[in-house]
DORO-94616 format. One record per residue (C-alpha): y, x, z; residue in three letters. Coordinates in steps of 0.5 Angstrom, whole numbers, plus 500, padded with zeros to 3 digits. Example, Ala and Ser with C-alpha at 12.3 -4.5 7.8 and 13.67 -1.06 7.14 Angstrom:
<atoms>
491525516ALA498527514SER
</atoms>
This chain:
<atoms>
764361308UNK760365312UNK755369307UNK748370311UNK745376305UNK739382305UNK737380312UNK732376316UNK735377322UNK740371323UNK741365328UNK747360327UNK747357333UNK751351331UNK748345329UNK747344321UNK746339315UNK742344311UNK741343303UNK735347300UNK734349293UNK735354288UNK741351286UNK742355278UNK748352275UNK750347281UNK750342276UNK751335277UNK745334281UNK745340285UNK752337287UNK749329289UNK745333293UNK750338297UNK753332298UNK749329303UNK751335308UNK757335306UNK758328309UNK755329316UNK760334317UNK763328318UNK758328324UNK759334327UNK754338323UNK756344319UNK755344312UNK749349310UNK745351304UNK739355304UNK736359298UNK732365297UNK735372294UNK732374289UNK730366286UNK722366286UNK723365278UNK727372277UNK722375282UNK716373279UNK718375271UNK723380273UNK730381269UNK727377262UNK730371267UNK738369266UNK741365270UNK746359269UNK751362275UNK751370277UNK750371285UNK758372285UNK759366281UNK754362286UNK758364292UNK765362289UNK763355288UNK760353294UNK766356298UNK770352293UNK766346295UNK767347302UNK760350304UNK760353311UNK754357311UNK751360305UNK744363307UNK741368302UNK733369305UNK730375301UNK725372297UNK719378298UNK711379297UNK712377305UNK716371305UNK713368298UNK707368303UNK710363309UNK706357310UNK711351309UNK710349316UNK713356318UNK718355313UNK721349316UNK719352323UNK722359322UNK728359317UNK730352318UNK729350324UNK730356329UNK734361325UNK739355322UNK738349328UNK737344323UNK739337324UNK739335318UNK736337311UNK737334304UNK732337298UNK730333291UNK725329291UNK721335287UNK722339292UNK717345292UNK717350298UNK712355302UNK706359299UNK705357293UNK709351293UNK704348298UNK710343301UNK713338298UNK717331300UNK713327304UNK711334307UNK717337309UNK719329312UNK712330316UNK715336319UNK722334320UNK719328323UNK715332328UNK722336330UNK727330331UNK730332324UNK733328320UNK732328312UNK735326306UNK731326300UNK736325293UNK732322287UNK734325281UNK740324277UNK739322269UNK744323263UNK741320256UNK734317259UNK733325261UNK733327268UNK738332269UNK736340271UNK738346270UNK734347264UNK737341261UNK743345262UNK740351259UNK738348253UNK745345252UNK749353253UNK744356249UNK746352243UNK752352244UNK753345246UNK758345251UNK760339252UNK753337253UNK754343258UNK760341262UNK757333262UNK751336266UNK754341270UNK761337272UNK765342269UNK765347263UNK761353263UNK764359266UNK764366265UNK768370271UNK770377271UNK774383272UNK779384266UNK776390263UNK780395259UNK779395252UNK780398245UNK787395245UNK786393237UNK788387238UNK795389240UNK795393234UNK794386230UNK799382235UNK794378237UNK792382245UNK786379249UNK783379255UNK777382256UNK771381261UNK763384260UNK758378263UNK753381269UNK746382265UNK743377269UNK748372266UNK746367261UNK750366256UNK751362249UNK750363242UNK755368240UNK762366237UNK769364237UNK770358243UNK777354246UNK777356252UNK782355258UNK782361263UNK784361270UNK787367274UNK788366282UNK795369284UNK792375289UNK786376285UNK781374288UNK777368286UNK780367279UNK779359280UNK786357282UNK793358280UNK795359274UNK792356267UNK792359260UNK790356253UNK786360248UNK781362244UNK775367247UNK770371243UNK763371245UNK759378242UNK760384240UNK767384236UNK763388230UNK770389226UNK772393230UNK767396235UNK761399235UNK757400242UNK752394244UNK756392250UNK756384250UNK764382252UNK767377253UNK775377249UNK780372249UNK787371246UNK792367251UNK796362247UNK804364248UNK802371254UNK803378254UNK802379262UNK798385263UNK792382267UNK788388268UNK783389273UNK785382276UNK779377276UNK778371272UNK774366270UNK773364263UNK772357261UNK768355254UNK770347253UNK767347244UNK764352239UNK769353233UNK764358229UNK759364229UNK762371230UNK762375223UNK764381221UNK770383217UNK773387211UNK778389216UNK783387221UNK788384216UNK782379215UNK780379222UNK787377224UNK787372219UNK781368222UNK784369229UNK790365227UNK786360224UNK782360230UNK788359234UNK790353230UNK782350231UNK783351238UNK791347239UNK788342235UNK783341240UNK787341246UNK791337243UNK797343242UNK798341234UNK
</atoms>
């Protein structure tokens, strides 16, 4: 996948099926849509997603924004999903004031040689949000383009968005989360080095800090399945491991405010350091809480582990 970023000086000459949006969490919905160009590869068309860096929300309210999928994390889920350009358009004073007929005209149509362009059916996009369905199939329509709009999809009579997604991890709802999102919510990240208290106690971990922009869900103690690529590089492939994570700030043993993210593997003992993995949170067990020390701290980790078994059907 090619990744077009931190620039407006772009053309891919290729004809393209393009996706619009932006695409938080690449949910179910998010997915029905990418669909459309992925199809028309079949016709010859690369599959294209456009969408603005930083997103309009984040660049309007600034870092009080989390995000259900960090930029990195955005980018390895559309290379997995076969996407061929990822277009990263710096949203800015300049480009938040592009009327949509040049946003279709200019980014669209000159600088991606759009032959196709697949949005929701509440799509929004130029100044102030001024374009819309039926103006972004007038516009297409004058240029020869063809467009697929996708009407939402619903899950419980409620229309599936990334805000319903979001609502589902902040409670710790995380099968709700994984029905929305065609997958458990992850976590991706560098295994960090910790305090090796757990390996005083018998019981190491593996530990990753999400980005400050990633939303997270309610601290506490989660089955978990971790994924480790073989070379590394994107941790979505290769070898899979069963655990129990702890999402928060390890108050028995820890004292600085870093958020982590601590997960015991069952029945490893690999150095993992510096190797990039992705955390996938499949239930929640309990709150986090502080202990009376580690003796009380491995005793809870241990009725965890059997909670987590159970669940995955290990017991």
């Amino acid at each position: 996948m090619e990744i077009i970023s931190q620039t407006t000086e772009f053309t891919i000459k290729e004809r393209t099926a393009i996706a619009i949006g932006k695409f938080d969490g690449i949910h179910k919905g998010h997915q029905r849509l990418l669909q459309e160009i992925f199809e028309a590869k079949s016709r010859g068309l690369k599959a294209a997603v456009f969408t603005f860096d930083p997103s309009p929300t984040f660049f309007l309210k600034g870092s009080s924004i989390r995000e259900l999928m960090t930029k990195e994390e955005k980018r390895a889920q559309f290379a997995g999903m076969g996407v061929d350009y990822l277009v990263e358009y710096p949203f800015n004073r300049e480009s938040a004031s592009v009327l949509p007929e040049d946003y279709v005209n200019q980014f669209l149509v000159k600088k991606m040689h759009a032959a196709l362009i697949a949005a929701g059916e509440d799509v929004t996009f130029g100044y102030r949000g001024a374009g819309d369905a039926k103006l972004l199939r007038k516009l297409a329509k004058e240029k020869g383009i063809e467009v697929s709009i996708i009407p939402k999809l619903s899950y419980n009579g409620r229309e599936i968005s990334s805000t319903y997604v979001r609502e589902a991890v902040q409670e710790g709802n995380m099968e709700l989360a994984a029905l929305l999102m065609g997958q458990p919510f992850f976590v991706q990240g560098i295994v960090a080095h910790g305090n090796q208290i757990g390996r005083t106690i018998g019981m190491p971990t593996v530990n990753v800090h999400p980005d400050k922009t990633k939303l997270m869900p309610p601290n506490g103690v989660y089955c978990a399945t971790v994924h480790l690529s073989p070379d590394g590089e994107d941790g979505r492939s290769g070898r899979v491991f069963r655990g129990v994570t702890n999402v928060g700030f390890k108050p028995t043993v820890q004292q600085d405010k870093r958020l982590g993210v601590e997960t015991f593997l069952f029945d490893f003992d690999e150095d993992l350091y510096d190797r990039k993995i992705t955390v996938f949170l499949h239930h929640f067990l309990r709150p986090e809480m502080k202990f009376d020390g580690l003796a009380a701290l491995k005793e809870a980790i241990s009725g965890d582990v059997s909670a987590a078994k159970r669940f995955f059907g290990q017991e």
